[in-house]
C-alpha positions as CSV (number, residue, x, y, z in Angstrom):
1,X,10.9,43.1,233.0
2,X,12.4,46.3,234.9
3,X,13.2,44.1,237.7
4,X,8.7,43.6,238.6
5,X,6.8,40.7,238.6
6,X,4.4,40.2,236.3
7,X,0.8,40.2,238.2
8,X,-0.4,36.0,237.5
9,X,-4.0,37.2,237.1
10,X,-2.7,39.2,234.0
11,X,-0.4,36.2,232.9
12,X,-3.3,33.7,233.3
13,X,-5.5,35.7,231.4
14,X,-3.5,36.2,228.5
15,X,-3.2,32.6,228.2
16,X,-6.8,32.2,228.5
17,X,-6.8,34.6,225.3
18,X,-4.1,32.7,223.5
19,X,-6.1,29.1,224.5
20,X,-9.4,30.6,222.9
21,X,-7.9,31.2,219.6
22,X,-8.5,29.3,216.5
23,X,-6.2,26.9,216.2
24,X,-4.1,27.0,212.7
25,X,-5.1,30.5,212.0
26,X,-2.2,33.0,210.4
27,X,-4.2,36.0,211.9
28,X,-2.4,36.6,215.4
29,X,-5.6,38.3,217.3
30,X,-4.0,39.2,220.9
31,X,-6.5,39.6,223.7
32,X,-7.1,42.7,226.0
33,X,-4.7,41.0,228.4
34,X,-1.7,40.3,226.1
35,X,-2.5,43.9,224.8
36,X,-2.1,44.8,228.7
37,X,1.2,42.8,229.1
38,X,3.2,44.5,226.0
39,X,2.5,47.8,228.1
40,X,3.0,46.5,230.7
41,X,7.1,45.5,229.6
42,X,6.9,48.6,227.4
43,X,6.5,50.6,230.5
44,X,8.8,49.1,232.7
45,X,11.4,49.8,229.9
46,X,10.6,53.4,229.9
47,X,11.3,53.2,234.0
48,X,14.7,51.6,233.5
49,X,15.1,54.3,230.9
50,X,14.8,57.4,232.8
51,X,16.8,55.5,236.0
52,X,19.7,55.3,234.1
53,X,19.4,59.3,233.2
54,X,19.0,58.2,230.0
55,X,17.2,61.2,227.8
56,X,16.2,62.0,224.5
57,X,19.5,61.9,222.6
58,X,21.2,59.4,224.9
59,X,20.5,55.8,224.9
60,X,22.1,52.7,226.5
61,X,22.5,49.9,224.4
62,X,22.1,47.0,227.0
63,X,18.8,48.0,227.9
64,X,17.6,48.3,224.6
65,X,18.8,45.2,223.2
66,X,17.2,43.7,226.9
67,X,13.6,45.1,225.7
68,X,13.4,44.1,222.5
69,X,14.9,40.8,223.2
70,X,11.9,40.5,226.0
71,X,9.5,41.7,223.2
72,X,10.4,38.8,220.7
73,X,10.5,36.4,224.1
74,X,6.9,36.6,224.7
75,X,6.0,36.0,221.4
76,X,7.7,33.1,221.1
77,X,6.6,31.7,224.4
78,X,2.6,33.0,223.7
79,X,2.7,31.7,219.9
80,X,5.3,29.6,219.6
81,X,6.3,31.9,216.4
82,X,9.8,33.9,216.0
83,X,8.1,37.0,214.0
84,X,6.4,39.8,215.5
85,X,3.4,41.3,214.6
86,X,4.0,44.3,212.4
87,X,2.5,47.4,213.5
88,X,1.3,46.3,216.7
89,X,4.2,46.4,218.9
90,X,4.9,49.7,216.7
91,X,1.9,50.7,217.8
92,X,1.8,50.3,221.3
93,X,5.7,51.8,221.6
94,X,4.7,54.7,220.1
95,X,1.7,55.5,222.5
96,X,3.8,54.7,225.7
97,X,7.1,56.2,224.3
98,X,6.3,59.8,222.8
99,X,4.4,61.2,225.5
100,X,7.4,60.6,227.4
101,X,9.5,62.7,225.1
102,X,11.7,59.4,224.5
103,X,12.0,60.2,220.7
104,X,15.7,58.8,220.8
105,X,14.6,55.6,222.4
106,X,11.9,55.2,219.6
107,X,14.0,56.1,216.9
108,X,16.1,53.9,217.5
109,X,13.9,50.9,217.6
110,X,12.2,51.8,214.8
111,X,15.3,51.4,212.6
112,X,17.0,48.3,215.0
113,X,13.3,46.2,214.2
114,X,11.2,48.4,211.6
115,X,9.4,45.4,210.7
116,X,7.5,45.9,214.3
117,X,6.3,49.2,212.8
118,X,3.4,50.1,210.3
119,X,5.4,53.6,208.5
120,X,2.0,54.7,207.7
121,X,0.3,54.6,211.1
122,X,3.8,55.4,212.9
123,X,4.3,58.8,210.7
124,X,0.4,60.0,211.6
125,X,1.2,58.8,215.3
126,X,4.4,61.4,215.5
127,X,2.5,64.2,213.4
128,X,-0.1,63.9,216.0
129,X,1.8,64.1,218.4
130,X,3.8,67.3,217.4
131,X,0.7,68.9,217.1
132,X,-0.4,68.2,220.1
133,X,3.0,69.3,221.7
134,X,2.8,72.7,219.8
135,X,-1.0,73.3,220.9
136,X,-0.1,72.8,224.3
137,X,2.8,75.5,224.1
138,X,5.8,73.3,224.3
139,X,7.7,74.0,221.0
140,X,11.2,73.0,221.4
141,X,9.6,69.7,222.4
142,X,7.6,69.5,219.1
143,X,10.8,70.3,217.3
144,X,12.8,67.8,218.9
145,X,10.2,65.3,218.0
146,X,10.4,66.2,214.4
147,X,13.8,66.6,213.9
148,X,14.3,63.1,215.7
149,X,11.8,61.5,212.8
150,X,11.5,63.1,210.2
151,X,14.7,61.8,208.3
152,X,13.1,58.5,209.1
153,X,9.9,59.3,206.8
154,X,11.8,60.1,203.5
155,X,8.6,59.5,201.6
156,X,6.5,61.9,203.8
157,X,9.0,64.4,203.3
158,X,6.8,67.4,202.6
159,X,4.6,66.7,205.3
160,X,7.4,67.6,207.7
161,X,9.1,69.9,205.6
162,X,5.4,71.5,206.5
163,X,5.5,70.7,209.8
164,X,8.7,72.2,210.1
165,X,7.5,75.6,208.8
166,X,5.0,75.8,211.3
167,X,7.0,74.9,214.0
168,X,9.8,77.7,212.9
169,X,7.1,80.2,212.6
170,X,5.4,79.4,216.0
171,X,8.8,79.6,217.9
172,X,10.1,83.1,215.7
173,X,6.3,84.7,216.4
174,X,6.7,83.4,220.1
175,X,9.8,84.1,221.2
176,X,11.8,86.8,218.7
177,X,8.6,89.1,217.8
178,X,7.8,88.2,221.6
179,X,4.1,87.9,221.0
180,X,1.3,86.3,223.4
181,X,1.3,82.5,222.7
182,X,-2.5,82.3,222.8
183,X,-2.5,85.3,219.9
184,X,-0.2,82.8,217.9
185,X,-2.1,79.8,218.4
186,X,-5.3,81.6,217.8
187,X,-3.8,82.8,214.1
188,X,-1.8,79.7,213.1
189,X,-5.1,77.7,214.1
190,X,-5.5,77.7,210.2
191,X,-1.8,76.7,209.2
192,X,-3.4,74.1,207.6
193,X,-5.8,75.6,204.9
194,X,-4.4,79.2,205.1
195,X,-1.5,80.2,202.7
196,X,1.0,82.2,204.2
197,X,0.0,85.6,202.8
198,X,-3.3,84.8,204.6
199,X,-2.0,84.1,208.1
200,X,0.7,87.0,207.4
201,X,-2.4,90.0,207.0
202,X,-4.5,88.3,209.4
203,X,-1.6,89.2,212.0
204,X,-1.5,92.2,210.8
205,X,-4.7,92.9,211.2
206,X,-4.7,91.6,214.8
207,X,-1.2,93.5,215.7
208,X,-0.4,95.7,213.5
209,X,2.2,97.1,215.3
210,X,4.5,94.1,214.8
211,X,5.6,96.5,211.8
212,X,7.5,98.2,214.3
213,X,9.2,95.8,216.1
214,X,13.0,97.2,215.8
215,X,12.3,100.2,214.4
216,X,9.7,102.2,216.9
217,X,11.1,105.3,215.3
218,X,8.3,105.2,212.4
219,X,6.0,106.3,215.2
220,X,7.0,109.6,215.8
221,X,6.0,111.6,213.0
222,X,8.9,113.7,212.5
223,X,11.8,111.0,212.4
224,X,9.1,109.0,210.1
225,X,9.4,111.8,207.8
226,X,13.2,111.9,208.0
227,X,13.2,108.3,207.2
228,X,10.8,108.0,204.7
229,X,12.9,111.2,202.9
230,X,15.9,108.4,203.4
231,X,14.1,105.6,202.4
232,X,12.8,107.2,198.8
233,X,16.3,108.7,198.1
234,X,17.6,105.0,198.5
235,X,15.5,103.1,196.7
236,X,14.7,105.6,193.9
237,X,18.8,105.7,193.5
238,X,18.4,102.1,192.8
239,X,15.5,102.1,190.6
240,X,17.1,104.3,188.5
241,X,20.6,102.8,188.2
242,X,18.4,99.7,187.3
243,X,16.7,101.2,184.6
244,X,19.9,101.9,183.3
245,X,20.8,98.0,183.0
246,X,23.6,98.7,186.0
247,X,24.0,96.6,188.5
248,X,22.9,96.7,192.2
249,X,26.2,99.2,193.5
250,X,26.5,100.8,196.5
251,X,24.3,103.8,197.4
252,X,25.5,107.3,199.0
253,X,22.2,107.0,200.8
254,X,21.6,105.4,204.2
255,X,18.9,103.5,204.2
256,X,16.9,103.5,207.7
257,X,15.6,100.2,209.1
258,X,12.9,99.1,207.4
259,X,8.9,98.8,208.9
260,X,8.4,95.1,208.6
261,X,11.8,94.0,208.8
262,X,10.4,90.7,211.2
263,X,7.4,90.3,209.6
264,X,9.5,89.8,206.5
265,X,11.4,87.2,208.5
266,X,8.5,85.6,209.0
267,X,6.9,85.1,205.8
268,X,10.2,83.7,205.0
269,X,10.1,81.0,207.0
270,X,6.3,80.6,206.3
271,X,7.6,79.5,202.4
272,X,7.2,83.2,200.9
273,X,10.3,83.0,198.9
274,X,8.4,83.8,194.7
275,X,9.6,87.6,193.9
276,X,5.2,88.1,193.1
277,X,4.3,86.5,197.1
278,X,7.5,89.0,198.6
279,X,5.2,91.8,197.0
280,X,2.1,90.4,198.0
281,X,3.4,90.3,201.6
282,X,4.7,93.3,201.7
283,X,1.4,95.0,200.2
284,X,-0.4,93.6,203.8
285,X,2.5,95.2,205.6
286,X,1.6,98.8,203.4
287,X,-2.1,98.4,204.0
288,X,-1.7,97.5,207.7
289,X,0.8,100.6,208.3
290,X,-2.0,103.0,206.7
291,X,-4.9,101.3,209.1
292,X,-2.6,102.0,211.8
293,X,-1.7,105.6,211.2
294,X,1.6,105.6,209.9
295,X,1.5,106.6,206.3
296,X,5.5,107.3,206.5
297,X,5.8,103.5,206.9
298,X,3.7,102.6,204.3
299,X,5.2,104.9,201.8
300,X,8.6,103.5,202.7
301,X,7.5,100.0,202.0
302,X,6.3,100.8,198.5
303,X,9.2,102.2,197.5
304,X,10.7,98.7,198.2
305,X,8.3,97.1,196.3
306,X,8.7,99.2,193.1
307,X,12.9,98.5,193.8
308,X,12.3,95.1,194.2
309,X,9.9,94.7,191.0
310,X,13.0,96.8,189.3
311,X,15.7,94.1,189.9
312,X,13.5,91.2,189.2
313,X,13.2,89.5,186.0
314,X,9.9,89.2,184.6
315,X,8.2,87.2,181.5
316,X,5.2,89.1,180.1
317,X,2.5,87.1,182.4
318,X,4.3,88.3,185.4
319,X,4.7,91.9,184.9
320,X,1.0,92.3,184.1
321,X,0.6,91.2,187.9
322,X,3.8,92.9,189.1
323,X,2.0,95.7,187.7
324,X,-1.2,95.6,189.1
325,X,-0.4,94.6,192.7
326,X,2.9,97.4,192.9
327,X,0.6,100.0,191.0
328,X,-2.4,99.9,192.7
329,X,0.0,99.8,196.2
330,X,1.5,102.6,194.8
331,X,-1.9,104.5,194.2
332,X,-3.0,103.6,197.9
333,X,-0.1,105.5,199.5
334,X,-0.4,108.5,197.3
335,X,-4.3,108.9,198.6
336,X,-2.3,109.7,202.4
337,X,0.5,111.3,201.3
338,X,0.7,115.2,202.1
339,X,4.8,115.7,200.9
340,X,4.4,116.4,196.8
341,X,7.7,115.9,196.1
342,X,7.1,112.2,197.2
343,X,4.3,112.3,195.5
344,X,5.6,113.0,192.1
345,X,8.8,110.6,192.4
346,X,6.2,107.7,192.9
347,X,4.4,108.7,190.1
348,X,7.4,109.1,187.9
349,X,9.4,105.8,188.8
350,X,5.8,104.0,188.4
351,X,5.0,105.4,185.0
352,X,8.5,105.2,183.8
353,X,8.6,101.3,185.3
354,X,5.4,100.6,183.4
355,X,5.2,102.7,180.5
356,X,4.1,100.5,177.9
357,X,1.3,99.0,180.5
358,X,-2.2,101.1,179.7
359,X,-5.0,100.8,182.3
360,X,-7.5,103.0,184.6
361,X,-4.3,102.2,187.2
362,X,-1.9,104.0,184.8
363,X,-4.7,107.1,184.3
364,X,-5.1,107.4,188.0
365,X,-1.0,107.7,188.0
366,X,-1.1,110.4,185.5
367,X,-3.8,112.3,187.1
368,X,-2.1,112.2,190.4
369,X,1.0,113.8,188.7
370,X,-0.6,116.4,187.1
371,X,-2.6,117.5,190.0
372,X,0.5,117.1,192.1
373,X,2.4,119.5,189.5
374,X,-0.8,121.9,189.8
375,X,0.0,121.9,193.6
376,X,3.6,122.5,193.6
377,X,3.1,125.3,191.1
378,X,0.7,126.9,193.1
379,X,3.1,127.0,196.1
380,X,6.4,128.0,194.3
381,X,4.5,131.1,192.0
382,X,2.6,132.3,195.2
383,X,6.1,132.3,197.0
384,X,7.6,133.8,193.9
385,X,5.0,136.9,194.0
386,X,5.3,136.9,197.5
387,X,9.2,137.9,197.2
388,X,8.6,140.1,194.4
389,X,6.0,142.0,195.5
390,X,8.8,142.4,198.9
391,X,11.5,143.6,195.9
392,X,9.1,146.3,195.0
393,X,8.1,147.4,198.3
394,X,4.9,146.6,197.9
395,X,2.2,144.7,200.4
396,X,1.2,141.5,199.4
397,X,-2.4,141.4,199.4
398,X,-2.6,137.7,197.4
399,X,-0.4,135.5,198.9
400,X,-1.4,132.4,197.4
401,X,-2.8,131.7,193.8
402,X,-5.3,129.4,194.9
403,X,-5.7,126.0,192.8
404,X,-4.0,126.8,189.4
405,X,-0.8,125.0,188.1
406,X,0.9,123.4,185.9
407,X,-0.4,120.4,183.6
408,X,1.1,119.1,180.8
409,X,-0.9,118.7,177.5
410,X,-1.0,115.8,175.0
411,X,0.5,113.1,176.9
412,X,3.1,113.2,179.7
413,X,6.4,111.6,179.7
414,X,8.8,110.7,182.2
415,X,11.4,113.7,180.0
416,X,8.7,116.5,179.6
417,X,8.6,118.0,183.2
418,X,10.6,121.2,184.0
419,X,12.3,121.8,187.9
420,X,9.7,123.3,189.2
421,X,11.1,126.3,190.3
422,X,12.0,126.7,186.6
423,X,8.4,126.6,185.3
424,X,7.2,128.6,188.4
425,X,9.4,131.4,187.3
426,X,8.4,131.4,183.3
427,X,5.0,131.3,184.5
428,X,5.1,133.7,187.4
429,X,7.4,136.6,184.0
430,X,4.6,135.4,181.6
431,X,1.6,136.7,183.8
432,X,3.6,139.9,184.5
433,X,4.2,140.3,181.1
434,X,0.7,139.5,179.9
435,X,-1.5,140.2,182.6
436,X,-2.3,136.6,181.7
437,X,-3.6,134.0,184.3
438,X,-1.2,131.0,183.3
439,X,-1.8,129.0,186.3
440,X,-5.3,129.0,185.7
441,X,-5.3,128.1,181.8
442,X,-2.7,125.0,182.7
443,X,-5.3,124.1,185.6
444,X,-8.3,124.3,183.5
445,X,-6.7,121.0,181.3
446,X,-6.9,118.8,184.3
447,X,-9.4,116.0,184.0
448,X,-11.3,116.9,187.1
449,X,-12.0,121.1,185.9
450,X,-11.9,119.9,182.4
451,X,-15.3,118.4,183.3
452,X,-17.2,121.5,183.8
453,X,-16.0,123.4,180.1
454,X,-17.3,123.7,177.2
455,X,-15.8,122.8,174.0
456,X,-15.3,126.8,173.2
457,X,-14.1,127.6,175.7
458,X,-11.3,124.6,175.9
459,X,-10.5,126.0,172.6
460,X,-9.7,129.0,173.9
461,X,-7.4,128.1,176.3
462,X,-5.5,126.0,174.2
463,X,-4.7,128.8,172.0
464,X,-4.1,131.2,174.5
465,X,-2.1,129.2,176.6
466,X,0.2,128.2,173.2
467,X,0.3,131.5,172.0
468,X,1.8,132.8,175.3
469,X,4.3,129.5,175.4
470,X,5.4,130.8,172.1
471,X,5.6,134.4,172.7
472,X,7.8,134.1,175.9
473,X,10.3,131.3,174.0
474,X,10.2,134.3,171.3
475,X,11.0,137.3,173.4
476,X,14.1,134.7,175.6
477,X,15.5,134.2,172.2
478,X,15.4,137.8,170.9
479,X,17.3,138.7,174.5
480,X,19.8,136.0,173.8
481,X,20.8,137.4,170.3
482,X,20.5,134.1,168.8
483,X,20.0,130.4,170.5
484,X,23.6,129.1,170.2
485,X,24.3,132.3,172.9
486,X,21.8,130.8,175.6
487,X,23.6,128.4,178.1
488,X,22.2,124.7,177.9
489,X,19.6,125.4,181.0
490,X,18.0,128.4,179.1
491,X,18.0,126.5,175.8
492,X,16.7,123.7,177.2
493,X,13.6,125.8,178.9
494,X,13.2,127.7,176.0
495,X,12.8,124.1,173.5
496,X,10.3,122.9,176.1
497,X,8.1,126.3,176.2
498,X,8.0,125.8,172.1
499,X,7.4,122.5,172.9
500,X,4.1,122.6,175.0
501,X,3.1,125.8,172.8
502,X,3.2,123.6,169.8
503,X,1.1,120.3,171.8
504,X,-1.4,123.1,172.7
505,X,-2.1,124.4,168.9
506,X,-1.6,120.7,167.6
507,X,-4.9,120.0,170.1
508,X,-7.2,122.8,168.8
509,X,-9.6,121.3,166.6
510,X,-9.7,125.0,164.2
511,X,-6.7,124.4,162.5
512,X,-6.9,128.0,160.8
513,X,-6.0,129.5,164.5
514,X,-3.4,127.8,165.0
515,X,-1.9,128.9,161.7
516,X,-2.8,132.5,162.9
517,X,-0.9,132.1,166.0
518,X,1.7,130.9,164.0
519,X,1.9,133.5,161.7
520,X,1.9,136.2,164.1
């Protein structure tokens, strides 16, 4: 065998073991020595096999026909039989010929003599032994091993197909997000009871600032803030033109690369592939950008799970848990965010996605609005007095107007919001008008200063507030001459200030007032 003599010691030995055998027995019970011998040939093979340069995908023919010949020899000669013991031989092959990396050799035994091969023991042997190439860092090795057997082991076909994920994701987290191998061994230590989403936050958690592998940008704060502006004018176009039943088209807006954009790569070749796991993923990739300090990151990868949860089509079981996990995401990222406009187009793409879905989640989005609204207000009437007390060359001893602004009453709707410079102005001409404090009746309707009034006193700023409404949609129509002379943008402000006039007197529980308002 291999051109070496066998040692006689060895030889005599196994025929000492043969001797001692029950005589007539179908159980072939080999001794230590014969065991010793089959390596023995099995290892010499493996000699003549790498002198002849011949490596994993390359085999010669001669040789291996010349082993198993000499395999099926020594049976015959020791046992005086033709068949070979299955799973033994098998056995013994694949000890001596996979830590040798011979996984062409093998293979091609196995399907030459399969009987010499138990498909049980022989598919835990190579799973083993992928593992234990992974664990020791060498993955290309692992993968050749797999891809070499697996098509042999149709019936263990998801095993591998597991195996194969894990291999995938231990080579892309080694070598294209370039991390430390003992930080991915450490984390895909649990491959096996983990599920993806939990191996993909626990990463996270570790390095979070994987989410900015391609895309360093999102550090800086101000060309975050540029590209969060660029990623919510993107995905809100889409959101919109798929609430509109059009198809995905085209936007005029760029959108920046994403935060993420490997770690989404990643949980693709982890198995994340359901619309519901995408979103789940992606809410670890919100969180961990918020626990890292970049909220322009996070906010950008909300808007993608609200686009995404547009274009995907959902039964009623789903939505209820598209709803909670984008909602409540959507709700984290408004608690950091300091740019109101955001702000509000979260809250109306959320509420507009999910109007018919009723929950603390859905009051939280409401509140946020309105409080959002109050802000903006605030800002754009204190700027407003600021330039009119210039126009009258006056000083401007209040430059701000504190915490009062705008809240809509009796229910909001994605429809019943002004511009906001629009409502600034009709509220900034009604308290000139008046010497009325708008701001602060529309403020006092919010649910956290509505807390501290009393039922009178709620009364009375439901009327007041409506009777002003009413007054100044009045006095814009008296101007006009007659409605049908207002352009559409007047009309339209002037049906909205009726509008909330009316919702206010509709609320107050003394329904003479509100006639006398009327009547007036």
């Amino acid at each position: 065998s291999g051109g070496k003599n066998l040692n006689l010691e060895l030889w005599a030995s196994a025929c000492f073991s043969l001797e001692s055998n029950n005589e007539g027995s179908s159980v072939i019970n080999f001794g230590s020595s014969c065991t010793s011998i089959l390596r023995f040939m099995a290892e010499r093979f493996c000699d003549s096999v790498s002198k002849d340069s011949i490596g994993t995908n390359e085999r010669n023919p001669d040789i291996l026909l010349d082993f198993m010949s000499d395999v099926e020899e020594f049976y015959q000669i020791m046992l005086g039989c033709q068949g070979v013991q299955t799973g033994f031989v098998g056995s013994l092959l694949l000890s001596v010929l996979l830590p040798l990396h011979l996984f062409g050799v093998l293979r091609d035994i196995m399907q030459i003599r399969p009987s010499w091969f138990c498909l049980n023991k022989a598919s835990a042997a190579v799973v083993s032994c992928i593992r234990s190439f992974s664990l020791q860092g060498h993955i290309e090795t692992a993968l050749s091993c797999h891809d070499t057997f697996a098509p042999l082991f149709s019936k263990r076909s998801d095993e591998f197909d597991f195996i194969r994920r894990y291999l995938d994701a231990l080579q892309f987290s080694t070598f294209s997000m370039q991390l430390d191998r003992h930080l991915v061994m450490s984390v895909f230590s649990q491959f096996d009871s983990a599920s993806p989403i939990d191996l993909i936050r626990h990463l996270i958690e570790i390095r979070p600032e994987i989410l900015l592998l391609g895309c360093e940008f999102w550090r800086d704060e101000n060309s975050a803030a540029n590209a969060c502006a660029d990623a919510s004018n993107y995905f809100s176009f889409q959101i919109h033109e798929s609430l509109r039943g059009n198809a995905v088209v085209e936007a005029s807006h760029v959108l920046p690369p994403m935060p993420g954009a490997l770690v989404m790569q990643l949980a693709n070749i982890l198995g994340v592939a359901s619309p519901h796991e995408l979103l789940r993923a992606k809410r670890c990739m919100a969180s961990g950008a918020i626990q890292f300090g970049i909220p322009h990151a996070a906010v950008a990868v909300v808007y993608s799970m609200l686009c995404d949860c547009a274009f995907s089509n959902q039964d009623e079981h789903q939505r209820e848990d598209f709803y909670c996990l984008v909602i409540s995401s959507v709700i984290m990222v408004l608690g950091i965010l300091d740019d109101v406009m955001i702000k509000m187009d979260l809250c109306k793409i959320s509420l507009r996605m999910f109007s018919t879905n009723h929950s603390p989640l859905h009051d939280t989005l409401l509140e946020t609005f309105m409080e959002s609204e109050i802000e903006l207000l605030r800002k754009e009437s204190a700027l407003i007095q600021r330039e009119d007390t210039r126009s009258n060359g006056q000083v401007d001893n209040h430059p701000s107007q504190g915490n009062s602004g705008f809240a809509m009453i009796g229910g909001l709707t994605v429809s019943n919001y002004f511009r906001h410079n629009d409502i600034a102005k009709i509220v900034h001409e009604i308290n000139r008008l008046s010497s009325a404090d708008v701001t602060a009746l529309l403020s006092s309707f919010s649910p956290k200063t509505a807390m501290g009034i009393d039922f009178s006193t709620h009364e009375e700023n439901l009327r007041a507030l409506g009777e002003y409404c009413l007054n100044w949609a009045i006095l814009e129509m008296v101007k006009s001459g007659d409605t049908s002379s207002c352009n559409r943008s007047q009309s339209y402000k002037i049906s909205k200030m009726i509008e909330l006039g009316a919702v206010c007197l509709g609320e107050l529980r003394d329904r003479e007032a509100s006639l006398r308002v009327i009547d007036r």
